[in-house]
CHARMM internal coordinates of N, CA and C (Angstrom, degrees):
IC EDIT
DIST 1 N 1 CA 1.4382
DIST 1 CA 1 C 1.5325
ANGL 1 N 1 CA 1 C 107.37
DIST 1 C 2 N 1.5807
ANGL 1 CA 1 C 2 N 118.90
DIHE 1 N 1 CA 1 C 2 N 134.76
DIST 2 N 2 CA 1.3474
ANGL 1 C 2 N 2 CA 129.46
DIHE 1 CA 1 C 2 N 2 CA 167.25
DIST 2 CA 2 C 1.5183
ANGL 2 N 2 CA 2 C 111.02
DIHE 1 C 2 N 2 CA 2 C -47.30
DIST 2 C 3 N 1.6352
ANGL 2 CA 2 C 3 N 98.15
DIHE 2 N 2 CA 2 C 3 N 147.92
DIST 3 N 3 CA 1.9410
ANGL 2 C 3 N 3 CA 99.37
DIHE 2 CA 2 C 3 N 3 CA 164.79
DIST 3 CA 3 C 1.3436
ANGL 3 N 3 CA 3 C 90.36
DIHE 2 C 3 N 3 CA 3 C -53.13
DIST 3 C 4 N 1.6223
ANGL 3 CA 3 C 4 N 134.23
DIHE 3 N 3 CA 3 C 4 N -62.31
DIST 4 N 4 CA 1.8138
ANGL 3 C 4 N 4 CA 103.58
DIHE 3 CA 3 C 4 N 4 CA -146.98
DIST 4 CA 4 C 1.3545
ANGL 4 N 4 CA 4 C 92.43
DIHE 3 C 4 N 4 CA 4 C -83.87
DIST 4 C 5 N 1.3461
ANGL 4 CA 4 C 5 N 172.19
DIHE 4 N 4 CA 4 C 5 N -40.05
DIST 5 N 5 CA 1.0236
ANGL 4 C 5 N 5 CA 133.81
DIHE 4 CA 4 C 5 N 5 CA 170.92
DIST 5 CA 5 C 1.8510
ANGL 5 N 5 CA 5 C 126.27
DIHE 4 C 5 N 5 CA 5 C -38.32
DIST 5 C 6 N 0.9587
ANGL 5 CA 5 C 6 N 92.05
DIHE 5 N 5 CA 5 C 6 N -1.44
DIST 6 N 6 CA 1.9218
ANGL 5 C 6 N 6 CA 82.14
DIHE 5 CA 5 C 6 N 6 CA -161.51
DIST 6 CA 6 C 1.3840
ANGL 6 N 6 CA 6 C 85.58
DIHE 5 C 6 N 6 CA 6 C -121.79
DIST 6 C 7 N 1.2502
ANGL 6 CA 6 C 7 N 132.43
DIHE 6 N 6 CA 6 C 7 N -15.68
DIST 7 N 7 CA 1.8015
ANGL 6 C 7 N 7 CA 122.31
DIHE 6 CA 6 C 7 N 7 CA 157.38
DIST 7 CA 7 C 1.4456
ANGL 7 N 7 CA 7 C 94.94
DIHE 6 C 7 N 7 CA 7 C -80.92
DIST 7 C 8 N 1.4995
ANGL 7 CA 7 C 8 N 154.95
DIHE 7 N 7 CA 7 C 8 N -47.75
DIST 8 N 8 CA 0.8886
ANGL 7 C 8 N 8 CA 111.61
DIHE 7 CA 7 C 8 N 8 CA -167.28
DIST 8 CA 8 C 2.0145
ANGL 8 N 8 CA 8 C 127.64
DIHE 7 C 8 N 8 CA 8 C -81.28
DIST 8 C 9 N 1.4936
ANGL 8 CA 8 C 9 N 83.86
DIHE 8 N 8 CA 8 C 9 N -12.45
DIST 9 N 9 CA 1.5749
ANGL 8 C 9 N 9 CA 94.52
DIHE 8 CA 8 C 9 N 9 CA 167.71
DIST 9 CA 9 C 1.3733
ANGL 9 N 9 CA 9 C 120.82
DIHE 8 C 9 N 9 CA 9 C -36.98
DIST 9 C 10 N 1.4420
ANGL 9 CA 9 C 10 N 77.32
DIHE 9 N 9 CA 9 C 10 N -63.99
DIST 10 N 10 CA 2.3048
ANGL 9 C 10 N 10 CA 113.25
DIHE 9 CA 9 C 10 N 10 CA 165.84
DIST 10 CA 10 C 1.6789
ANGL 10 N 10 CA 10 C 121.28
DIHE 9 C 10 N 10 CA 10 C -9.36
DIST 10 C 11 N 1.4475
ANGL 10 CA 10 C 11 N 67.85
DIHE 10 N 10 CA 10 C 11 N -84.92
DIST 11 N 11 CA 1.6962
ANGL 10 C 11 N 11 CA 106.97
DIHE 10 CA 10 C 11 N 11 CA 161.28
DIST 11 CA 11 C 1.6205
ANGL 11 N 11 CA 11 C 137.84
DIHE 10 C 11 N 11 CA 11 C -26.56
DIST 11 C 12 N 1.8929
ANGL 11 CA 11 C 12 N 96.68
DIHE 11 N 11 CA 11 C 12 N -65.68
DIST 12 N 12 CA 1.2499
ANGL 11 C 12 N 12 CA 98.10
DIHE 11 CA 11 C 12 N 12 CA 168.05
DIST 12 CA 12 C 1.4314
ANGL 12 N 12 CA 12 C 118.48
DIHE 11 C 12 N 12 CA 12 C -80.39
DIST 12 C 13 N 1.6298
ANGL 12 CA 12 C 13 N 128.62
DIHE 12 N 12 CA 12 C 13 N -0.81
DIST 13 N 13 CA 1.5123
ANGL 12 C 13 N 13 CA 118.89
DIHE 12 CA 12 C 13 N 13 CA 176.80
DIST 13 CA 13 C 1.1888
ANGL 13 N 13 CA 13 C 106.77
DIHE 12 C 13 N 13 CA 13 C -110.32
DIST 13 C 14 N 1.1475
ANGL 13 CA 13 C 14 N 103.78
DIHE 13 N 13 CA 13 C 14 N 25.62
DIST 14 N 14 CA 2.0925
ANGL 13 C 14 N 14 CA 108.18
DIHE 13 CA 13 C 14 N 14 CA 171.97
DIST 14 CA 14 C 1.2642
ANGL 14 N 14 CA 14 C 86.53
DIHE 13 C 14 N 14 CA 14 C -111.79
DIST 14 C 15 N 1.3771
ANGL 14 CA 14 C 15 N 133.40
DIHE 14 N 14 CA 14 C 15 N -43.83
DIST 15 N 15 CA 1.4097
ANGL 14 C 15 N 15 CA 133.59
DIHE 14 CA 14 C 15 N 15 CA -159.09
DIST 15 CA 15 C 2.2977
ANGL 15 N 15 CA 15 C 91.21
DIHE 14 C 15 N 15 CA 15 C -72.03
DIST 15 C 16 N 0.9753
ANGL 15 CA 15 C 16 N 95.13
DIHE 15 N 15 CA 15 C 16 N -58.25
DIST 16 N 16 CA 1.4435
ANGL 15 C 16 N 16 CA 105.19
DIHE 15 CA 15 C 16 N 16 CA -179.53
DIST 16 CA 16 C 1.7914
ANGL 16 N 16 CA 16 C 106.18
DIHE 15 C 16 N 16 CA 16 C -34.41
DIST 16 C 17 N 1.7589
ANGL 16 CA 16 C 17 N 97.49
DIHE 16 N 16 CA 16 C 17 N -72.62
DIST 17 N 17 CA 1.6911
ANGL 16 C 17 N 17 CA 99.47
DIHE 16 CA 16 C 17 N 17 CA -172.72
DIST 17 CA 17 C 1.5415
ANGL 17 N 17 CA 17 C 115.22
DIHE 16 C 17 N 17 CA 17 C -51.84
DIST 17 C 18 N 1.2971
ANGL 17 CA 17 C 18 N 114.08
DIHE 17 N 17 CA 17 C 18 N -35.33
DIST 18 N 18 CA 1.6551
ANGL 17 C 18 N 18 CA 146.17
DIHE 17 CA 17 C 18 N 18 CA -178.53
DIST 18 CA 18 C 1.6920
ANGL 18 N 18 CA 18 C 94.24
DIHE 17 C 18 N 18 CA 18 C -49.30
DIST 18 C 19 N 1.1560
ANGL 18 CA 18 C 19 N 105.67
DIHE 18 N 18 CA 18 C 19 N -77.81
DIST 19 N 19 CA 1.8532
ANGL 18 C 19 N 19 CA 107.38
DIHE 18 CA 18 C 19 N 19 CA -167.39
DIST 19 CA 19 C 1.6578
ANGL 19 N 19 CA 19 C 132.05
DIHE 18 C 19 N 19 CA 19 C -103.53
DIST 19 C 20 N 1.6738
ANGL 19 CA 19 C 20 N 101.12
DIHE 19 N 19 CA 19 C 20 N 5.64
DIST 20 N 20 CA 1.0189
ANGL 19 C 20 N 20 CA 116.56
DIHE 19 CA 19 C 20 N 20 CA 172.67
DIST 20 CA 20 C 1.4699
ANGL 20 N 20 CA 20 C 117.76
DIHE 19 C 20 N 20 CA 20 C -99.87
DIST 20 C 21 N 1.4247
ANGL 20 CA 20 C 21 N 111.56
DIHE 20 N 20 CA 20 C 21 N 107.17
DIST 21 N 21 CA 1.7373
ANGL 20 C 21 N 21 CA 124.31
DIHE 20 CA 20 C 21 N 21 CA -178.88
DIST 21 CA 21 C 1.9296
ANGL 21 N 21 CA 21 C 116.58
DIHE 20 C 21 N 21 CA 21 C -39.21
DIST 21 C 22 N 1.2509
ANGL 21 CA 21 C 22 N 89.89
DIHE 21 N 21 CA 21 C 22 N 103.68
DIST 22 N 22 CA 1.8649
ANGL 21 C 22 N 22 CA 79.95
DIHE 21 CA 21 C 22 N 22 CA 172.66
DIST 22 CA 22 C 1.5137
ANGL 22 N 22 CA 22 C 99.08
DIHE 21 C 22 N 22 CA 22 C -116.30
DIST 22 C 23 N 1.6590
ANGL 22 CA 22 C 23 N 108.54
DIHE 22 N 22 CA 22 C 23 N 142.52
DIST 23 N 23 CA 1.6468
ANGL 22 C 23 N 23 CA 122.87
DIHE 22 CA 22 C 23 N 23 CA 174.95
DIST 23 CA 23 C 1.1298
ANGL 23 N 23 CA 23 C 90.21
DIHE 22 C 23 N 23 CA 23 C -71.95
DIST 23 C 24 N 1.4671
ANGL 23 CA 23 C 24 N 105.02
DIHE 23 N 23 CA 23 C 24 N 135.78
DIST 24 N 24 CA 1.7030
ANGL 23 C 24 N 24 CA 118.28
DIHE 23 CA 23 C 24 N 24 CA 161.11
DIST 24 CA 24 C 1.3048
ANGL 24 N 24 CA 24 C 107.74
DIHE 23 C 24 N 24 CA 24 C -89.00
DIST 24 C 25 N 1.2391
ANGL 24 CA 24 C 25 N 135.30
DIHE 24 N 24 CA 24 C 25 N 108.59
DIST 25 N 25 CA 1.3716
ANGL 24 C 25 N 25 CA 143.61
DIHE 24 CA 24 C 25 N 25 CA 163.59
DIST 25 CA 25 C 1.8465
ANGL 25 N 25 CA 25 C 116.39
DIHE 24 C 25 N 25 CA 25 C -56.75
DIST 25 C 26 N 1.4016
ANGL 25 CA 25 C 26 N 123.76
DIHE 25 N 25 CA 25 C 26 N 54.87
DIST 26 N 26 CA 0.9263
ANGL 25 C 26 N 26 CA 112.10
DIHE 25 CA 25 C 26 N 26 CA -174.61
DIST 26 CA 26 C 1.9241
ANGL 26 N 26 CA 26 C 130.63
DIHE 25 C 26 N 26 CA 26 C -44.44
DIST 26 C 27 N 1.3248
ANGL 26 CA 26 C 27 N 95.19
DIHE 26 N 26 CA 26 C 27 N -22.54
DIST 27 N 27 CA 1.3268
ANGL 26 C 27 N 27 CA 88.28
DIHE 26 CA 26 C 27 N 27 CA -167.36
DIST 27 CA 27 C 1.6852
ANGL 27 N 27 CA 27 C 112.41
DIHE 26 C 27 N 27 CA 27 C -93.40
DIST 27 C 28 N 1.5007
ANGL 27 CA 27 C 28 N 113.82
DIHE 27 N 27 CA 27 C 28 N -0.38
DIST 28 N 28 CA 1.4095
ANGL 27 C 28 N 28 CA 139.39
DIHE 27 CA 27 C 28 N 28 CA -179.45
DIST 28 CA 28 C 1.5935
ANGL 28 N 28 CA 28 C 96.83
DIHE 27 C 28 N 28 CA 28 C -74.93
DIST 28 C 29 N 1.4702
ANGL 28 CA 28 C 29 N 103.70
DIHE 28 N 28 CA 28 C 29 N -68.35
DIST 29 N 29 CA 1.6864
ANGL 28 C 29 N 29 CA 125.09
DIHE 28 CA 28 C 29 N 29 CA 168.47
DIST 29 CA 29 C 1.3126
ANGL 29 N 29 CA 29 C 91.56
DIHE 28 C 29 N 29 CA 29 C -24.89
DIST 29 C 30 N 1.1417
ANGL 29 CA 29 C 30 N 143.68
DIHE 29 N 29 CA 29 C 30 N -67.72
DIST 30 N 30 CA 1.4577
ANGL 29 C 30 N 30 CA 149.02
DIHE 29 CA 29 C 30 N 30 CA -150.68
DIST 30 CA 30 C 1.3721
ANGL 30 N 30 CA 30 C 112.36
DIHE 29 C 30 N 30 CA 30 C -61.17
DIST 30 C 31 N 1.4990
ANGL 30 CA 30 C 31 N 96.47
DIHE 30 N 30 CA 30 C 31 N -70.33
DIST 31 N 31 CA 1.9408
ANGL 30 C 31 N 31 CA 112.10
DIHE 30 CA 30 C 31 N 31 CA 170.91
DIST 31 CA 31 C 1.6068
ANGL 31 N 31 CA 31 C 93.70
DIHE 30 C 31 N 31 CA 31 C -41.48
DIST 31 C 32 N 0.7089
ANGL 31 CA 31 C 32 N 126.40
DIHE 31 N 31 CA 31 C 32 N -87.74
DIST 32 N 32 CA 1.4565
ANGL 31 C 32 N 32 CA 125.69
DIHE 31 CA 31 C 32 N 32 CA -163.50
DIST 32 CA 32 C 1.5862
ANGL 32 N 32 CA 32 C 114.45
DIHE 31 C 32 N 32 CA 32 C -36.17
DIST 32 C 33 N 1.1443
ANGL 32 CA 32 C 33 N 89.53
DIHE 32 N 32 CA 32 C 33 N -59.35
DIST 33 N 33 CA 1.6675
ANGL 32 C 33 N 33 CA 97.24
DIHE 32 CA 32 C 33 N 33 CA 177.92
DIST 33 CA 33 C 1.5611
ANGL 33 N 33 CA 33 C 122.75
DIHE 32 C 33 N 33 CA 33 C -43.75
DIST 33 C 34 N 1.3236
ANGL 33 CA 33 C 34 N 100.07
DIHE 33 N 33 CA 33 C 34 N -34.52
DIST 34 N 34 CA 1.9556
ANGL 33 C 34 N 34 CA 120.89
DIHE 33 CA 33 C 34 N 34 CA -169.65
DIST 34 CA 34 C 1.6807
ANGL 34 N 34 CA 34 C 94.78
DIHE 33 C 34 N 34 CA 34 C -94.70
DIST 34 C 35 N 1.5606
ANGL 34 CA 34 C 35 N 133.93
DIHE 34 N 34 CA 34 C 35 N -16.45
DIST 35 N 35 CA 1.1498
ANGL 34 C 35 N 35 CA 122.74
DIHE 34 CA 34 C 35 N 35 CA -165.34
DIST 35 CA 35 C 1.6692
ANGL 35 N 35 CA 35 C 129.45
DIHE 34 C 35 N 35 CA 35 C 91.89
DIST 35 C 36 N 1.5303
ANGL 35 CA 35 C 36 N 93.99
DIHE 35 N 35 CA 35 C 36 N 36.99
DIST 36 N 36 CA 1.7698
ANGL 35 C 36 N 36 CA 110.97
DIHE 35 CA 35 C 36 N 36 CA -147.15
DIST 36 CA 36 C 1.2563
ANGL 36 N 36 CA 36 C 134.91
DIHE 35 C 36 N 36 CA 36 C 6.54
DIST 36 C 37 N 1.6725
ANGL 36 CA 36 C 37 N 113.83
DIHE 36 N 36 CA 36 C 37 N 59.12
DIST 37 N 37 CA 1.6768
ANGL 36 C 37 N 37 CA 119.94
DIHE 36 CA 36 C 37 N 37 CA 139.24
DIST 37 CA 37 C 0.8110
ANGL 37 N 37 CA 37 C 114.59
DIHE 36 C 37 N 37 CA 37 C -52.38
DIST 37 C 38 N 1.3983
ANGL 37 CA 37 C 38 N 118.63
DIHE 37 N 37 CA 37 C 38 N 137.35
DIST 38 N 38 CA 1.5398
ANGL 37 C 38 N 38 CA 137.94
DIHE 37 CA 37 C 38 N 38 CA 173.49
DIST 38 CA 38 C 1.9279
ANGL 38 N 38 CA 38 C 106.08
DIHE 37 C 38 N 38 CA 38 C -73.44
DIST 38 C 39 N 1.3827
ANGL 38 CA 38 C 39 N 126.11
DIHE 38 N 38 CA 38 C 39 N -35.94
DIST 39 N 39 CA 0.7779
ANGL 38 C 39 N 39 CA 130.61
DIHE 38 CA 38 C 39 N 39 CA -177.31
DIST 39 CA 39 C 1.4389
ANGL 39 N 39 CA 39 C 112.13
DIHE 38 C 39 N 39 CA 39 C -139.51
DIST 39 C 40 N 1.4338
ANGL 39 CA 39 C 40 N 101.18
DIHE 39 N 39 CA 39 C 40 N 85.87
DIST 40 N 40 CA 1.9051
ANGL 39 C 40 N 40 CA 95.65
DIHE 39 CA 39 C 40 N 40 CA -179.68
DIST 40 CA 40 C 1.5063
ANGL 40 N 40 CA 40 C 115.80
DIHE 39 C 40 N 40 CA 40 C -49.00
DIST 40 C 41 N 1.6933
ANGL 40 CA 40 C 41 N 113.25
DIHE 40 N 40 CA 40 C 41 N 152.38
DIST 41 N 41 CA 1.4482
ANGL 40 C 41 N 41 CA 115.52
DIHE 40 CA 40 C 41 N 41 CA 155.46
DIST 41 CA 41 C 1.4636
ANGL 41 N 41 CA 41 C 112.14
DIHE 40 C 41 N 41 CA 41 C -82.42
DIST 41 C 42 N 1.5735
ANGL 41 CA 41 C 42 N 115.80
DIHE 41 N 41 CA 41 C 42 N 151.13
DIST 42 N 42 CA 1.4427
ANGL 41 C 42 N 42 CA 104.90
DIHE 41 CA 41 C 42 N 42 CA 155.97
DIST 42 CA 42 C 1.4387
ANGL 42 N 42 CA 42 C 120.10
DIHE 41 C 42 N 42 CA 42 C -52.75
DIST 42 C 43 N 1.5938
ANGL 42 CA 42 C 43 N 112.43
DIHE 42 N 42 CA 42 C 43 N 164.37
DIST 43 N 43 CA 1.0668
ANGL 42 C 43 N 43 CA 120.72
DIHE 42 CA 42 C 43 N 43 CA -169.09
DIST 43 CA 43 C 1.7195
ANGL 43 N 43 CA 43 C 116.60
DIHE 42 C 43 N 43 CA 43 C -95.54
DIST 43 C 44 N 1.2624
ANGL 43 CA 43 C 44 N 131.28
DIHE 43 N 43 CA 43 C 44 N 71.19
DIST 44 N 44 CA 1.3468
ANGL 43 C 44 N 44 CA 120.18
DIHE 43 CA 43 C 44 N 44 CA -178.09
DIST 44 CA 44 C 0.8492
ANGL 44 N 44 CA 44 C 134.87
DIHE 43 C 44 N 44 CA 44 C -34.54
DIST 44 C 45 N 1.8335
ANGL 44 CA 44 C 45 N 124.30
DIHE 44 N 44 CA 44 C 45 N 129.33
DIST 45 N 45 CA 1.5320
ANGL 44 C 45 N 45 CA 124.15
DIHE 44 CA 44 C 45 N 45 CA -170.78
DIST 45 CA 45 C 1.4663
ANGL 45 N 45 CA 45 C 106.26
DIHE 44 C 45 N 45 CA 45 C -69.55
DIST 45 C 46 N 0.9174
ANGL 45 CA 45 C 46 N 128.79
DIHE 45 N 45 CA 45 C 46 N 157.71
DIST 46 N 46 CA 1.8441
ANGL 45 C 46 N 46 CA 135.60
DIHE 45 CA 45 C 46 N 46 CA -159.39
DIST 46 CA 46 C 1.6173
ANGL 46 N 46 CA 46 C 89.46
DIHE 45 C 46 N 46 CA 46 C -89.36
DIST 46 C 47 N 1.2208
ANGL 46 CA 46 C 47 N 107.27
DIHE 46 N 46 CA 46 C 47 N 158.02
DIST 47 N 47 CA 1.4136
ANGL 46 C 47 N 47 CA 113.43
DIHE 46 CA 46 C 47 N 47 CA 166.43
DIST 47 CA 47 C 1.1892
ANGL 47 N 47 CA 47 C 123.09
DIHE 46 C 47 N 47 CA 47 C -52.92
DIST 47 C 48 N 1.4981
ANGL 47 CA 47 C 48 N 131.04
DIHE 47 N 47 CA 47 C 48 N 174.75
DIST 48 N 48 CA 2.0063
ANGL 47 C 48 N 48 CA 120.34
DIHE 47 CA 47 C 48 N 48 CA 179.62
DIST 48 CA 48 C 1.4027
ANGL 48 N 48 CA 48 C 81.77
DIHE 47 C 48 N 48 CA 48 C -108.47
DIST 48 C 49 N 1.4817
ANGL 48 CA 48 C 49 N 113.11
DIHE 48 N 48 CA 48 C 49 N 114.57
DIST 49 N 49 CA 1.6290
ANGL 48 C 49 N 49 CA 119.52
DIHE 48 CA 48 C 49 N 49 CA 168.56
DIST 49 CA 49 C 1.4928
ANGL 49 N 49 CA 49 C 76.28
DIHE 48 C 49 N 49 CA 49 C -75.95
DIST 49 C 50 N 1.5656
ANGL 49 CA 49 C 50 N 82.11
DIHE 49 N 49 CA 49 C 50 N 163.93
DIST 50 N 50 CA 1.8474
ANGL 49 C 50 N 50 CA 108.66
DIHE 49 CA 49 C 50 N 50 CA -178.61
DIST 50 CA 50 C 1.1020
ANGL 50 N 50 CA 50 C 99.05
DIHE 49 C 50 N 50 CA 50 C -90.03
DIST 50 C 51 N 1.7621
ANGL 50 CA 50 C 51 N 110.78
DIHE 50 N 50 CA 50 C 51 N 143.89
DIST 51 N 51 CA 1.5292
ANGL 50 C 51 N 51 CA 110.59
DIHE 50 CA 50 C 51 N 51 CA -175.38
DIST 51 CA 51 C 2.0145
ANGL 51 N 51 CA 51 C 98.13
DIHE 50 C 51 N 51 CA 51 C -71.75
DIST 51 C 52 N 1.3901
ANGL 51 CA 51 C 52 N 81.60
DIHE 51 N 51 CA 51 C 52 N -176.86
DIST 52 N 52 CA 1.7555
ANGL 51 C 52 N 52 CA 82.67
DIHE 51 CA 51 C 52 N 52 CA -177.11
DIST 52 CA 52 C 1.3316
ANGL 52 N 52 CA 52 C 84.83
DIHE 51 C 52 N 52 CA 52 C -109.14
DIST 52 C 53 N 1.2702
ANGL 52 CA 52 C 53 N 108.62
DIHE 52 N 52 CA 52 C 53 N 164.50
DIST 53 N 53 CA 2.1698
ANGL 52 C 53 N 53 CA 134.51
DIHE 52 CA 52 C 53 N 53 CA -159.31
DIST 53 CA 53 C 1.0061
ANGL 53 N 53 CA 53 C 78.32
DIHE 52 C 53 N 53 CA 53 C -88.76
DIST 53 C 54 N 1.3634
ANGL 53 CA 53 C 54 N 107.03
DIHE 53 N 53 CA 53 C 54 N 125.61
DIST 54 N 54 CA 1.7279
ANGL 53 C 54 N 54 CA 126.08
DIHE 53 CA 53 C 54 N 54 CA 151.55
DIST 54 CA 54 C 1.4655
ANGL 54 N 54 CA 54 C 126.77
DIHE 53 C 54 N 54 CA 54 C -52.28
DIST 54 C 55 N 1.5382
ANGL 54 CA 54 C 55 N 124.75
DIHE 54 N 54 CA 54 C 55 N 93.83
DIST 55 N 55 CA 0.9274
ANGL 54 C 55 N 55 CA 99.20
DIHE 54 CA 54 C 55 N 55 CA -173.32
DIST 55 CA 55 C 1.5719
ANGL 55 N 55 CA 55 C 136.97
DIHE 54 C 55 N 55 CA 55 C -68.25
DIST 55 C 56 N 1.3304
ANGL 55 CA 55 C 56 N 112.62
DIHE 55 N 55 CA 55 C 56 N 5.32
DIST 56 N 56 CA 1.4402
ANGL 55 C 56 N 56 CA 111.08
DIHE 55 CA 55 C 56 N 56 CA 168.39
DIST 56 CA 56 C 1.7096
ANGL 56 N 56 CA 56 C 112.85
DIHE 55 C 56 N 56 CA 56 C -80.61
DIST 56 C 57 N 1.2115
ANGL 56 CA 56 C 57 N 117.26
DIHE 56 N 56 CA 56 C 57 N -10.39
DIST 57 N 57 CA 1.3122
ANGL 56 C 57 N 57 CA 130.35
DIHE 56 CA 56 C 57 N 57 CA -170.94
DIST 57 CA 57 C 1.4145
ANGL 57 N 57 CA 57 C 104.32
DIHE 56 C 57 N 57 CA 57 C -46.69
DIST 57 C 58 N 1.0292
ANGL 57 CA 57 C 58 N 135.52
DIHE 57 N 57 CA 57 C 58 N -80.00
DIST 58 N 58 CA 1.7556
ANGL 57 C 58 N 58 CA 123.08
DIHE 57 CA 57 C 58 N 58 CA 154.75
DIST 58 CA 58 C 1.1923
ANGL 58 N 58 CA 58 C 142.39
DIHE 57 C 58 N 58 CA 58 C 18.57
DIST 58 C 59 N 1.3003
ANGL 58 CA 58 C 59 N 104.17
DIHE 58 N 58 CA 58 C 59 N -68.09
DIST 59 N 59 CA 1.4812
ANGL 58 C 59 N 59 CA 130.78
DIHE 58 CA 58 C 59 N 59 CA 157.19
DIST 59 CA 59 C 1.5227
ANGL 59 N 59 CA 59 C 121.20
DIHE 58 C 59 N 59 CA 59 C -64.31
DIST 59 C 60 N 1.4041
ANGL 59 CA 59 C 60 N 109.74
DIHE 59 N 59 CA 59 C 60 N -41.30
DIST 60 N 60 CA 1.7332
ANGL 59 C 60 N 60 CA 102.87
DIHE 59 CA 59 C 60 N 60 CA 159.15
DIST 60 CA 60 C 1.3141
ANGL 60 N 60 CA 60 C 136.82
DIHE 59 C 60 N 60 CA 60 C -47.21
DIST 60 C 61 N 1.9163
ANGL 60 CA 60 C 61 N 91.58
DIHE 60 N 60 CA 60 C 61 N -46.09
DIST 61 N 61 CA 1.4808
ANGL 60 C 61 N 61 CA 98.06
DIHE 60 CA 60 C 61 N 61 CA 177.17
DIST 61 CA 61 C 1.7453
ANGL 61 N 61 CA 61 C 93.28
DIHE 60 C 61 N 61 CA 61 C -79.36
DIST 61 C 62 N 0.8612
ANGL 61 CA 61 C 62 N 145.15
DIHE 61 N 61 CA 61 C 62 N -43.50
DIST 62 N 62 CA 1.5336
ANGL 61 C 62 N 62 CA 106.58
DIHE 61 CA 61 C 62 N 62 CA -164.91
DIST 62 CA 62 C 1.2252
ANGL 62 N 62 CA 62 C 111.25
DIHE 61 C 62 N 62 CA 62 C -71.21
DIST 62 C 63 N 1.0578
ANGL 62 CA 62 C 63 N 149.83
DIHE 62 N 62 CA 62 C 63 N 6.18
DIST 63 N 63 CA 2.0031
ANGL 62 C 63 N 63 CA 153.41
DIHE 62 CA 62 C 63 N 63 CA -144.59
DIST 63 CA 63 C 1.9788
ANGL 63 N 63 CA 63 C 74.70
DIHE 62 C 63 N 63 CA 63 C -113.60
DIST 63 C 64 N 1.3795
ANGL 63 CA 63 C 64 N 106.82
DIHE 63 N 63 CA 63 C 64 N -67.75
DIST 64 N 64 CA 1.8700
ANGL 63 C 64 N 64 CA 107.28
DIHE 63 CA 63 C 64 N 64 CA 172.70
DIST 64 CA 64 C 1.4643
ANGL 64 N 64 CA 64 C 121.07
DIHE 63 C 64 N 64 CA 64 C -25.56
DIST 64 C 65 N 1.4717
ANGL 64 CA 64 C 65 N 105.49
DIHE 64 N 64 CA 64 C 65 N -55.45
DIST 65 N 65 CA 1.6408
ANGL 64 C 65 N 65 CA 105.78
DIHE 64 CA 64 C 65 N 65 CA -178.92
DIST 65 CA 65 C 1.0700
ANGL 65 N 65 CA 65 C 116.12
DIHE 64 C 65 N 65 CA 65 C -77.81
DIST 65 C 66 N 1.1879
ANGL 65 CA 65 C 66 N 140.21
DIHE 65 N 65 CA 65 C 66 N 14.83
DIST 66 N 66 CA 1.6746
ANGL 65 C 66 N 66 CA 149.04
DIHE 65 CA 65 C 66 N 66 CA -177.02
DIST 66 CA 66 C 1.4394
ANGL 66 N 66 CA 66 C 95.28
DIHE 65 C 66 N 66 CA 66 C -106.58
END
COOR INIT
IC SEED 1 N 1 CA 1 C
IC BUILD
């Protein structure tokens, strides 16, 4: 197939997706989105890992005792 045949191919299915009405199924979007559960769980906040010790922390506290 020619370049202008295959731009106008192009063409008419941009024009198509472009002006032709599609229902958005939001709640389909969803299933899919979640991995289709019918009934998602909430999402639990992760535990608070402990930060890691600063290693300048040391040095703060002694700058304190001065």
């Amino acid at each position: 197939m020619g370049r202008g045949r295959q731009k106008a191919k192009d063409a008419k299915i941009a024009r198509q997706l472009k002006y032709t009405p599609h229902g958005t199924d939001l709640r389909e979007l969803e299933r899919e989105l979640l991995g289709g559960e019918a009934n998602p769980r909430p999402v639990e906040p992760e535990a608070q890992e402990e930060e890691e010790e600063d290693p300048y922390a040391r040095w703060i506290e002694d700058e304190d005792d001065n």
